[in-house]
C-alpha positions, 0 to 999 in steps of 0.5 A: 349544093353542098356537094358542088362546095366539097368538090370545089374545095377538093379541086382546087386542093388538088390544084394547089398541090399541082402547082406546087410541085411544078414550082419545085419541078421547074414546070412553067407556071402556066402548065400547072395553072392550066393542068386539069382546067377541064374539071370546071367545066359542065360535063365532067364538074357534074358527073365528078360531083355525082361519084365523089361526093354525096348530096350532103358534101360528105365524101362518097367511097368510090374504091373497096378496102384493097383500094382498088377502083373498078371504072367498069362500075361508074355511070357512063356520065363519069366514063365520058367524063 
């Protein structure tokens, strides 16, 4: 549960920031309230949760030292996703 409360709390920090910028930007308010809406729902909230976030909330290192990130290491779920 607590990893479903992390990853809620990273989304909708990252929807903040999106609207933000939109405001500044000039985007349609509706645009930045609807951008990534997709992360809500089952088949990517779940599989996002898995990747980015352990079973005690804390958050999980999905990149090496260099900051790159290998897509090709990520369960299939995460690739639907």
């Amino acid at each position: 549960m607590k990893a479903h409360l992390a990853y809620l709390k990273t989304v909708l920090r990252h929807k903040y920031y999106v609207y933000q910028a939109c405001r500044l930007l000039g985007v349609p308010w509706w645009i930045a309230v609807v951008h990534d809406w997709r992360k809500f729902f089952p088949r990517q909230w779940f599989p996002y949760v898995k990747i980015f976030h352990n079973p005690d909330g804390s958050k999980r290192t999905v990149r090496d030292r260099s900051g790159a990130y290998d897509p090709g290491a990520q369960a299939d779920s995460f690739k639907r996703a």
